[in-house]
C-alpha positions as CSV (number, residue, x, y, z in Angstrom):
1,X,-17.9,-3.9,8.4
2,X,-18.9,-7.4,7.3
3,X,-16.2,-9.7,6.2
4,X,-16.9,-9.9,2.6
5,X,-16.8,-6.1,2.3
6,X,-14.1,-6.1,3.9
7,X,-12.6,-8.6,1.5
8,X,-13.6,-7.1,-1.4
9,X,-12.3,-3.7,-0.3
10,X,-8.5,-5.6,-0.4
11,X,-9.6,-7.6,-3.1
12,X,-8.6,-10.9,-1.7
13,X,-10.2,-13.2,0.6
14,X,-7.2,-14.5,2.6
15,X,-7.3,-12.9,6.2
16,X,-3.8,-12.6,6.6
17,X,-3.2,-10.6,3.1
18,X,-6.2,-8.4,3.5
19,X,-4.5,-7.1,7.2
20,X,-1.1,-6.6,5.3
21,X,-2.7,-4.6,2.6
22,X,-4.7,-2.5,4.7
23,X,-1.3,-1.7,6.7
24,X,0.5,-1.4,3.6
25,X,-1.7,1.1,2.6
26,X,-1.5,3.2,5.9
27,X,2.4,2.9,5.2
28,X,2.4,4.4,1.7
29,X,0.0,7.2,2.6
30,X,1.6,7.9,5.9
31,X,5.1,7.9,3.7
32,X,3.5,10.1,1.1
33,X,2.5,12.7,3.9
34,X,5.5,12.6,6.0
35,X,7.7,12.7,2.7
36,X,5.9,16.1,1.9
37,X,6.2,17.7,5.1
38,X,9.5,17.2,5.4
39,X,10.1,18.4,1.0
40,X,8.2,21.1,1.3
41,X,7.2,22.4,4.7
42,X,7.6,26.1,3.8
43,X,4.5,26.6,1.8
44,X,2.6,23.6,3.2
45,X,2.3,25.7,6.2
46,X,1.9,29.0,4.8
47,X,-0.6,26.9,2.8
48,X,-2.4,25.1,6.0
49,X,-1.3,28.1,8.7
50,X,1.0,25.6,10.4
51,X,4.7,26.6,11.7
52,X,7.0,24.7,8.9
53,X,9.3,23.6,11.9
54,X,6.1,21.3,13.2
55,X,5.8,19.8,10.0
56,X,9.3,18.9,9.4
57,X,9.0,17.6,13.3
58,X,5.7,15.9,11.8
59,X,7.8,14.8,8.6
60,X,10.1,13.1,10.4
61,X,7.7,11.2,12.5
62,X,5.5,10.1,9.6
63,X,8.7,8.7,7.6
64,X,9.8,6.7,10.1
65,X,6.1,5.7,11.6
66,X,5.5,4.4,7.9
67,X,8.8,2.7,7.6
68,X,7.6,0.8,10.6
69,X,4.1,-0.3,9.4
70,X,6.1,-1.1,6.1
71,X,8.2,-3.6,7.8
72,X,5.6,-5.0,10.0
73,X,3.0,-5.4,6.6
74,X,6.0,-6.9,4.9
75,X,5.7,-10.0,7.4
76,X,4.2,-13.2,6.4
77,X,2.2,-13.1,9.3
78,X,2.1,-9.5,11.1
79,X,2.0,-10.2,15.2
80,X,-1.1,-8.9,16.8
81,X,0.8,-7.3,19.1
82,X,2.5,-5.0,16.9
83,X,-0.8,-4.6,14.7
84,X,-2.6,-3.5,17.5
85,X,-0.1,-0.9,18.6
86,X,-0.6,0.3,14.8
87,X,-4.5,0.6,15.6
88,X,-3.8,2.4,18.9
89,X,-1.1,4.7,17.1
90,X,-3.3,5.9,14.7
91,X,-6.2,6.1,16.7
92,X,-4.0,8.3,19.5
93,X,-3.4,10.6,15.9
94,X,-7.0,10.9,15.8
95,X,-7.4,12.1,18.7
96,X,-4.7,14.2,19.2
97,X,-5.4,16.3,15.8
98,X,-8.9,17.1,16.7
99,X,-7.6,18.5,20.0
100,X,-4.7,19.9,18.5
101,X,-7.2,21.8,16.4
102,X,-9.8,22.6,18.9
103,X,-7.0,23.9,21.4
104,X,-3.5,24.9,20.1
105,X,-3.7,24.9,16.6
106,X,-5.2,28.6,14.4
107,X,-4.5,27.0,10.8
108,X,-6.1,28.7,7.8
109,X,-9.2,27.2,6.4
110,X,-7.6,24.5,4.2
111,X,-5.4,23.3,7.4
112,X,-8.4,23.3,9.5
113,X,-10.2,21.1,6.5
114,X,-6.5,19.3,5.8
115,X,-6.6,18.3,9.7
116,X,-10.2,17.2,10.0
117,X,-9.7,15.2,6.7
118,X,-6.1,13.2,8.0
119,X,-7.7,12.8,11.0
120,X,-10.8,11.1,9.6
121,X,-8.4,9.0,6.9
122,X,-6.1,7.9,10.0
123,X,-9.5,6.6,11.8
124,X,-10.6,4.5,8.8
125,X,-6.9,3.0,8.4
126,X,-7.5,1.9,12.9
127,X,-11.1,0.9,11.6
128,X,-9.8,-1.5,8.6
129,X,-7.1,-2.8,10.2
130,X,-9.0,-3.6,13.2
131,X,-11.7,-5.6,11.2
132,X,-8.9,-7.0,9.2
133,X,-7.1,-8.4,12.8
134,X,-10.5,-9.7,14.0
135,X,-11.6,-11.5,10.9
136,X,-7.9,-13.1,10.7
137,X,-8.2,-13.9,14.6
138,X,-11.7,-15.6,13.5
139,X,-10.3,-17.7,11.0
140,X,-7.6,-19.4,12.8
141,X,-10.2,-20.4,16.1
């Protein structure tokens, strides 16, 4: 993804704001998701054909994961270290839902979709953030 994309996708062209949005945003969603596993994990996994005790489990993670990348996205200037253990995170989510699916996992239809979908939005959050680090490590050589 080319930098101006990129910009224009946060709709700003300061490096440091477009890598804060971009984890801000993984922070809301990852809220939003872990905030509903944990309110309503009974028919989310008679829904998805997922054992409610592993989404509350899930839940809990989420809400505290996005707490994190809501403090670190709150920074003036977000460390690479931590912004790259964000990318790594939610790459390692990536991959571990596609093997939970493939291996462990016998969810309905809509949880075998739901699964492929987070998956795929968790991978594009590691891909924009990564661009977003790079093009703010390019504009401070």
């Amino acid at each position: 993804m080319s930098a101006t994309s990129l910009t224009a996708l946060a709709r700003t062209s300061d490096p440091q704001t477009v890598l804060r949005r971009f984890l801000a945003l993984d922070a809301v969603v990852t809220g939003a998701n872990g905030l509903a596993y944990l309110a309503v994990s009974g028919p989310l996994g008679r829904l998805l054909g997922v054992e409610s005790s592993l989404l509350l489990a899930l839940g809990a993670f989420l809400a505290v994961y996005a707490g994190a990348v809501a403090l670190l996205a709150s920074r003036a200037r977000p460390a690479d270290l931590p912004v790259r253990a964000v990318i790594e995170a939610n790459l390692a989510w990536t991959v571990l839902s596609l093997v939970a699916l493939a291996l462990w996992l016998s969810p309905t239809t809509a949880g075998a979709v739901w699964t492929v979908l987070q998956a795929l939005t968790v991978a594009g959050f590691a891909g924009l953030q990564y661009a977003a680090l790079r093009i703010r490590q390019g504009s401070s050589d």
